[in-house]
N, C-alpha and C positions, 0 to 999 in steps of 0.2 A: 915085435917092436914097431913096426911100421902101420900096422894095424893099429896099436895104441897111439901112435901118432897122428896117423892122422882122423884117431875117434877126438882127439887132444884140440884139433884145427878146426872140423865140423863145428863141437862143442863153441868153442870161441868164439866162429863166425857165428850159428846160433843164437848165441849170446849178443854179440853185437849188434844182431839184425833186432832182435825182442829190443834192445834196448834203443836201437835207433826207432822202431814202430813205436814204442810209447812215447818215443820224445817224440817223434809226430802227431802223436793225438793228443799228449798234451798241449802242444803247441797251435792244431786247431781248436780243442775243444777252451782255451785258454783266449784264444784270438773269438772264438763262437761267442762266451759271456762276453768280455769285451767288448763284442759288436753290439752286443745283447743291454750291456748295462748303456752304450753312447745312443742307443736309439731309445730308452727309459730316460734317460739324460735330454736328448731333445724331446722330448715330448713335453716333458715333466714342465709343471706352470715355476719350478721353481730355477728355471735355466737364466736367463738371462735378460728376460721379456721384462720390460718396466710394467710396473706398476697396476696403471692401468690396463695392458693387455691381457694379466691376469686375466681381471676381470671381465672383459670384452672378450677373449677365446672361450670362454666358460658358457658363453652366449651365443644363442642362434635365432634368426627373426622368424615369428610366425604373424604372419597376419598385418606387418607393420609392431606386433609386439617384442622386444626379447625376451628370451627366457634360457632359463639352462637348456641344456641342449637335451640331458634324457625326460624332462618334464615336456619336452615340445612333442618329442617322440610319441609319448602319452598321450597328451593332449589330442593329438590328430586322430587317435584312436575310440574320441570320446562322442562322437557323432551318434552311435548306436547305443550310448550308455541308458540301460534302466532303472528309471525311477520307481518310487512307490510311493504312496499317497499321501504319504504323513511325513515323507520324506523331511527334513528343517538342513538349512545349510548356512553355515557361519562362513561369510564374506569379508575379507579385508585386502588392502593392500599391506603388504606384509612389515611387521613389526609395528602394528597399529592396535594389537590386546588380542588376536585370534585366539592367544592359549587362554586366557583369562574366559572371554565369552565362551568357549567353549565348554570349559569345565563346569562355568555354573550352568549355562543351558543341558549339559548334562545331568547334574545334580537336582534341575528342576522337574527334569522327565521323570528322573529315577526316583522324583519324592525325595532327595537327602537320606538314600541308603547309602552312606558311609561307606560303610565296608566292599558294599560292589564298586563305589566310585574307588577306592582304594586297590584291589584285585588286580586291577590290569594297567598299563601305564596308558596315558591319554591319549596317544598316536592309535592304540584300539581300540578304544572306547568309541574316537572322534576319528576318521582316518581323514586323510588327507587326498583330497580328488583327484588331484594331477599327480600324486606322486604314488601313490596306491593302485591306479587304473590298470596297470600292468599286471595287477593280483587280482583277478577279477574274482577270487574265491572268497576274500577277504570282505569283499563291500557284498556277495552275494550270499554269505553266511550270517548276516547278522541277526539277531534274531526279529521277527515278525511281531512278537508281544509288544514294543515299542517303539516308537518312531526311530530311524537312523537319524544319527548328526553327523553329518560331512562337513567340512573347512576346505575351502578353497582360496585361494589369493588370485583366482584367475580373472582377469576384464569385466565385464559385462559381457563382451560382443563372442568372447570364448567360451563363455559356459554355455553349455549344449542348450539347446534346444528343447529339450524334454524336462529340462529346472523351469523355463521363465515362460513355457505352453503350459506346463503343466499347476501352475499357482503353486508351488510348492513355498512353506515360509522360507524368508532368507532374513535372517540378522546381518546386516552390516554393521558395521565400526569404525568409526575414521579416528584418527587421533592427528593429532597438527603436525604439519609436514618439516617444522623444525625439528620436532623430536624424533619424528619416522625416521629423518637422515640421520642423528644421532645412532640412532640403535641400530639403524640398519650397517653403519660403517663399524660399529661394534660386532656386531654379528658376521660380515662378512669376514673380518679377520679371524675369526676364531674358524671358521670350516677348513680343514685339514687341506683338502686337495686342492682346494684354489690356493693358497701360500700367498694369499696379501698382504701385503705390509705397508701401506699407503698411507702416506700426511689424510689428516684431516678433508682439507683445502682440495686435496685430489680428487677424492671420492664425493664430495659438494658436485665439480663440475660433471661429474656422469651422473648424479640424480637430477641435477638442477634440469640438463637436456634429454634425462628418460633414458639413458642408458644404463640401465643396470637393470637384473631380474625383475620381468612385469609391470617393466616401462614406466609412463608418465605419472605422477604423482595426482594433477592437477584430473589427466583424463580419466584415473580408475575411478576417482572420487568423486566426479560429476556426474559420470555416466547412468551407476547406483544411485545418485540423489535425484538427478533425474527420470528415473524409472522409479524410483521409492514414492515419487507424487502423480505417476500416470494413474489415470482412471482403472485402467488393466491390473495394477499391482498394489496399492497405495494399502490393501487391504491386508497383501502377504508380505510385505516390504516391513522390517522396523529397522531405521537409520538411527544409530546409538554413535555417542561419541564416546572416547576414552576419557577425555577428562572430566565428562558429566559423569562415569562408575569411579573414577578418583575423588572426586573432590563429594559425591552424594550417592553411595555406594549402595544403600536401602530403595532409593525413589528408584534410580537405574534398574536394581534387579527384581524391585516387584511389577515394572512397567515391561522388563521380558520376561519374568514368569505369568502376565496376564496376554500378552503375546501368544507366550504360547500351551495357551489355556489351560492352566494350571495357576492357580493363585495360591499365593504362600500367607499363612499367619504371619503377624508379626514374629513371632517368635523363631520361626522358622526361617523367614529373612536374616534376624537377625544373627542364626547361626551358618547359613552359607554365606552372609558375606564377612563373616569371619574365616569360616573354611575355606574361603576363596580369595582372600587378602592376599596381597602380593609376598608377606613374611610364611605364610602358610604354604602357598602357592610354592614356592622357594625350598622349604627344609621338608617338602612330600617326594616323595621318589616318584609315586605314579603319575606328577605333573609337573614338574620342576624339568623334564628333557635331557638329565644328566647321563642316559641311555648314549644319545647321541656322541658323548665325548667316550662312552665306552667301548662302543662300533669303529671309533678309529674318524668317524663323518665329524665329529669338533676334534680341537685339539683337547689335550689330557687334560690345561687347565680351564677349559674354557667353562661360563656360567653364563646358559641358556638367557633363566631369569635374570637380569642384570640389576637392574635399580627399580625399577616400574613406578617411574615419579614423572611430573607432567612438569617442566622449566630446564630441564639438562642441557638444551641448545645453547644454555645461558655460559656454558663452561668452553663449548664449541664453537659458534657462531662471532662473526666479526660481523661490527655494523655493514661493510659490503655485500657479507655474506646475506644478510638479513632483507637488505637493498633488494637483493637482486632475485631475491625468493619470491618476495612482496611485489615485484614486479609483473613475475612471473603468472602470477595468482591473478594478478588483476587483469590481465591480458587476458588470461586462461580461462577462467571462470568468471563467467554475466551473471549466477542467480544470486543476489546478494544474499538471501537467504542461508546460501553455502557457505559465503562469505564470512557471515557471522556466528557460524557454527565454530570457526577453528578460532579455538582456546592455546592463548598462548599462554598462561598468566601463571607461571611456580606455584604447585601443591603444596 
């Protein structure tokens, strides 16, 4: 009897020790996520930060430029980057037609093999120099039978050394800097991690002073048009606008397919720039970027391709807005030449 008693007591305490030890590691490993989810919680851009800090913590300065902060990462690692000879690089400040020139300059390489431009989505086809750099297997697997096209949005004074020594072609593309800010405050919204939600008007004043991804509007765009007429480059440089492939869509793309020495039939023009019309461009999976909302990097509903029409600021812009851009420009940029390139005028 006493023996069953006290196995009866053991048993209990036992029991209550097991039960008081779980309630201990519940109650750390409980307080562990806790701490776990409030430091996700502060980090996270969607805590408490207005607006604009989104956007600004998202950024870091190289060089006097901003940029996101894993592309600067890149970038600093792009000093020893190799080229090759035939190399061609699609140039813009971002949201200026990069995916557009892109495709057709690939299209013109490939002759309008159809089926191989359709194969792969255009971030392979084309990759992207600062954001790719960190896959060095990627840009050094390409194949050798024909030239590499790489896009970059980066400066002038950032792209290495071995693009602007070595004559390689560069297409640039400007499109007018009231639309740039449109698309680009479209576009910032929709990428998942940064969580912006910003008026209009908000995101005006960090372009207008060059704070946002790849800085100054006025400096990307001079720099290029200032090296696109040095003696040095004038030859491998072709400075295209956006609303010059909007609004005459055939003269723009048989002037970069003789660029880049390959001349198209007419009839051949006239079916890439069909295949590369912004409604094409749009309902293709391998160009349209709809990958990116898939990855979780846009949101579920976001569309890459948005409108691809030249006048949108008309919907956005307040006459101050307008004021104080045009101010900027004229301050900013002496060549009038450049001046007179930017196309405001609705497609």
């Amino acid at each position: 009897m006493v023996c069953c008693l006290l196995w009866k007591m053991v048993a209990l305490f036992m029991k209550k020790l097991v039960a008081a030890v779980v309630a201990s590691h519940v109650a750390i490993v409980t307080g562990l996520h806790f701490y776990k989810k409030q430091r996700i919680l502060e980090s996270s851009p969607y805590k408490t930060k207005s607006e604009e800090e989104k956007l600004l913590d998202w950024l870091t300065d190289l060089d006097g430029v901003p940029l996101v902060k894993d592309i600067a990462s890149n970038v600093r690692k792009l000093d020893g980057f190799n080229t090759r000879h035939d190399d061609i690089y699609i140039v813009s400040y971002p949201k200026s037609g990069t995916t557009w020139v892109s495709e057709l300059a690939y299209n013109i390489v490939h002759k309008l093999d159809i089926p191989k431009a359709k194969s792969k989505p255009l971030d392979e086809r084309v990759p992207y120099l600062e954001w790719v750099h960190s896959n060095h297997h990627q840009l050094e697997s390409m194949p050798h039978s024909t030239p590499r096209i790489i896009k970059s949005h980066l400066p002038l004074k950032l792209l290495p050394n071995s693009i602007t020594n070595g004559k390689h072609k560069i297409v640039y593309i400007m499109r007018n800097p009231r639309d740039v800010c449109v698309s680009y405050y479209h576009f910032t919204k929709m990428i998942q991690m940064v969580g912006y939600n910003g008026e209009f008007s908000n995101f005006f004043d960090l372009f207008l002073v060059g704070s946002v991804a790849y800085g100054s509007w006025p400096s990307h765009v001079q720099e290029y048009y200032t090296y696109s007429l040095s003696s040095g480059a004038s030859s491998n440089v072709l400075f295209i606008t956006y609303e010059e492939l909007v609004k005459d869509p055939i003269k723009t793309i048989e002037k970069l397919a003789q660029f880049l020495d390959t001349p198209l039939s007419s009839e051949q023009l006239q079916l890439l720039s069909y295949m590369c019309s912004f409604s094409s461009m749009k309902n293709n999976p391998s160009s349209n970027y709809q990958w990116l909302a898939v990855s979780g990097f846009l949101k579920d509903d976001a569309q890459f391709l948005r409108k691809g029409t030249v006048g949108d600021w008309q919907n956005h812009f307040s006459p101050d807005m307008a004021s104080s851009l045009d101010s900027l420009l004229a301050d900013s940029i002496k060549d009038d030449g450049l001046l007179k390139l930017i196309d405001y005028e609705k497609s």
